[in-house]
C-alpha positions in Angstrom: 35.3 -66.0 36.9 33.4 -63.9 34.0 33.4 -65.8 30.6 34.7 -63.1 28.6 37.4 -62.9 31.2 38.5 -66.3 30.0 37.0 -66.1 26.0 40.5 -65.7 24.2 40.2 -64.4 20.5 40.6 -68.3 19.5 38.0 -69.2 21.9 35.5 -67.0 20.5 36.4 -68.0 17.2 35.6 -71.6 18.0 32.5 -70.5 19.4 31.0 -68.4 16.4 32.5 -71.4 14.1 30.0 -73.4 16.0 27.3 -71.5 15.8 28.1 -71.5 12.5 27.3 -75.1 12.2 24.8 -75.1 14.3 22.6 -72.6 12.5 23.2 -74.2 8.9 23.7 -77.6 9.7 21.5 -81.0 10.1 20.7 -81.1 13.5 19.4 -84.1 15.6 19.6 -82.5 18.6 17.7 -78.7 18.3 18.6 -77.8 22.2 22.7 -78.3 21.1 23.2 -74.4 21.7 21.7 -75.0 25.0 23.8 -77.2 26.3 27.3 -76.2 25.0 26.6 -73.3 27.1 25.5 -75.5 30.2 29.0 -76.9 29.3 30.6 -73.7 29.0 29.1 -73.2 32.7 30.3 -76.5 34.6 33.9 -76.3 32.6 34.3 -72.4 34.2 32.9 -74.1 38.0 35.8 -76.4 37.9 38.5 -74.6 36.6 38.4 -72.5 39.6 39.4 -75.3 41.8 42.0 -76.2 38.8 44.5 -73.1 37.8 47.2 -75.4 36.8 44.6 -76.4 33.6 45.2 -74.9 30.5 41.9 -72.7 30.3 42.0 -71.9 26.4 42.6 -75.7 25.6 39.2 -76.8 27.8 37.0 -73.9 26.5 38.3 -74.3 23.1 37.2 -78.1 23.6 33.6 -76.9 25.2 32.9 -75.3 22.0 34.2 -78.0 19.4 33.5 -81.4 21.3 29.8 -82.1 19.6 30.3 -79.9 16.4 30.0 -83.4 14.5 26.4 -83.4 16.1 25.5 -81.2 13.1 27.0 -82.8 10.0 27.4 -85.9 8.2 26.2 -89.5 8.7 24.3 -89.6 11.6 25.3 -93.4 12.0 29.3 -92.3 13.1 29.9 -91.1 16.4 29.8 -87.5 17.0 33.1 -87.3 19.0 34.8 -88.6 15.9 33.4 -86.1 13.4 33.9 -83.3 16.2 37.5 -84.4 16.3 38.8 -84.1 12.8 36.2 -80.8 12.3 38.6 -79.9 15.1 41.7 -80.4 13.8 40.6 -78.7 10.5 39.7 -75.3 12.1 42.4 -74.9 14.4 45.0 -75.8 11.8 43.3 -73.4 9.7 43.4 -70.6 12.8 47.2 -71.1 13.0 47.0 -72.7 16.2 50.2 -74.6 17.7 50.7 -78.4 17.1 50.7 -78.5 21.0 47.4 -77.0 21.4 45.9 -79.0 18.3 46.5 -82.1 19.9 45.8 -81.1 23.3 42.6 -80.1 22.3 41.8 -82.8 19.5 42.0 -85.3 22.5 40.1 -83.6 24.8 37.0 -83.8 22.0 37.7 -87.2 20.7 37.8 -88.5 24.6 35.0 -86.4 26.0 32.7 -89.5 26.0 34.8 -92.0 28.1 33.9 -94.3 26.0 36.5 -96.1 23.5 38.9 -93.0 24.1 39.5 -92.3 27.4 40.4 -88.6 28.7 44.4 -88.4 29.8 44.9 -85.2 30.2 43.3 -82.9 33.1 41.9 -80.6 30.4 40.3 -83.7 28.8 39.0 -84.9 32.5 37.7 -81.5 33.0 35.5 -81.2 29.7 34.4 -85.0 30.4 33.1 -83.8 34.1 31.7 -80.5 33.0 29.5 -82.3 29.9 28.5 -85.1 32.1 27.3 -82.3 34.9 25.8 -80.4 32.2 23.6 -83.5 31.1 22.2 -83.6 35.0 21.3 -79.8 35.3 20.0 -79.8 31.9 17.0 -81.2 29.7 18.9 -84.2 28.0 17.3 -86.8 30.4 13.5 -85.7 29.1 14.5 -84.9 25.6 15.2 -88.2 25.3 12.4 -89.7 27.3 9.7 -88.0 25.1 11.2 -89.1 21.9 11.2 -93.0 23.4 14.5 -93.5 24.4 13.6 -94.4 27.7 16.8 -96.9 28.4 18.9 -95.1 26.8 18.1 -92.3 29.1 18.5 -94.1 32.2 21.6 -95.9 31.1 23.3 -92.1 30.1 22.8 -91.4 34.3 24.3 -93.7 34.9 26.9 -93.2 32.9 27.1 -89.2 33.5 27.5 -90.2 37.1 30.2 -92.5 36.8 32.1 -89.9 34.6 31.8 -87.3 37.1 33.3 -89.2 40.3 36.3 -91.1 38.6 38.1 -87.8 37.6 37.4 -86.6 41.3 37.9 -82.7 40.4 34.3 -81.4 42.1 34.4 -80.2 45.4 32.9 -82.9 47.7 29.5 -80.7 48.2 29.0 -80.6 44.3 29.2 -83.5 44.1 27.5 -84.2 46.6 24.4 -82.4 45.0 25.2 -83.6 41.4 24.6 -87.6 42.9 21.2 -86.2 44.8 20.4 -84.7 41.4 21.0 -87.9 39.3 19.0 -90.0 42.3 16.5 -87.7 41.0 16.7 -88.0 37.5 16.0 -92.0 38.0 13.1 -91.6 39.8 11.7 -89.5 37.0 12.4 -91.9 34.8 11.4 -94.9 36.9 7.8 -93.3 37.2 8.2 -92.2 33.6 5.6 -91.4 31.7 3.5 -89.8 34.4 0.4 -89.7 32.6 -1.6 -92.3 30.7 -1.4 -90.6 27.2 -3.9 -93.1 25.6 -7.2 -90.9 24.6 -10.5 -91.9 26.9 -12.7 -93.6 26.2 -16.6 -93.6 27.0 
């Protein structure tokens, strides 16, 4: 499945209003482009095994659920901001009440965390970000910048997300839990090196 095959006009709207954000905004997170489109990536994987979703409600939700990664105080969870930014732009793009909803929850429950996802669409975009976070550089990023715990604790996490909604194919998922089992190795050995200069 091509992405432009799937890229409605609303979709790519969403898509250039985050870049949007992303180019003029404060980021925290400078790889954000990166892994929207690692995002973009898993979502299109599983919505081949899933027809019956509603494809322009997930991919809308790829490109809006961490928006609120590059605005406003830093100290309120990003799915929160990336929900009402949500709401904003697609009542301003006309879109249905339907779809505004459908796609409002799918952002504000992409974390599993105090939201939870009830909707396939909202599984889907939970699995396909928690994938994306184990075939991507999230682990290392932050690792290096000393959020070592946090790190191991978000495998953890990003593996549990990825079996309860049971929508991968047994072999990727499969290969997603060898890749995780990877991941914590990494970081059990982590750092590699002894950075401290030598001495004579």
């Amino acid at each position: 499945m091509s992405e432009r095959a799937v890229r409605t006009p609303l979709v790519e709207a969403a898509r250039e209003h985050f870049i949007k954000f992303f180019r003029e905004g404060s980021l925290i997170y400078p790889y954000l482009l990166k892994h929207i489109e690692e995002v973009e990536k898993w979502t299109l994987i599983i919505l081949e095994d899933h027809p019956e979703a509603d494809k322009e409600t997930v991919l809308l939700s790829v490109w809006l659920h961490d928006i609120g990664h590059t605005f406003g105080d830093k100290q309120i969870d990003h799915a929160e901001k990336s929900a009402y930014e949500t709401l904003e732009f697609l009542d301003q793009m006309g879109a249905s009440r339907e779809k505004i909803i459908n796609v409002t929850h799918c952002v504000r429950s992409h974390r599993c965390k105090d939201v939870i996802p009830n909707s396939l669409e909202a599984k889907i975009l939970a699995t396909a970000d928690s994938a994306s976070h184990l075939t991507d550089v999230n682990y290392i990023i932050h690792a290096q910048e000393g959020d070592l715990e946090y790190a191991k604790g978000k495998i953890r996490r990003d593996l549990r997300d990825i079996e309860q909604f049971q929508l991968l194919n047994p072999k990727l998922l499969e290969q997603l839990q060898n890749i995780g089992r990877g991941w914590e190795t990494i970081l059990a050995n982590w750092p590699f090196v002894d950075t401290q200069p030598f001495t004579n």
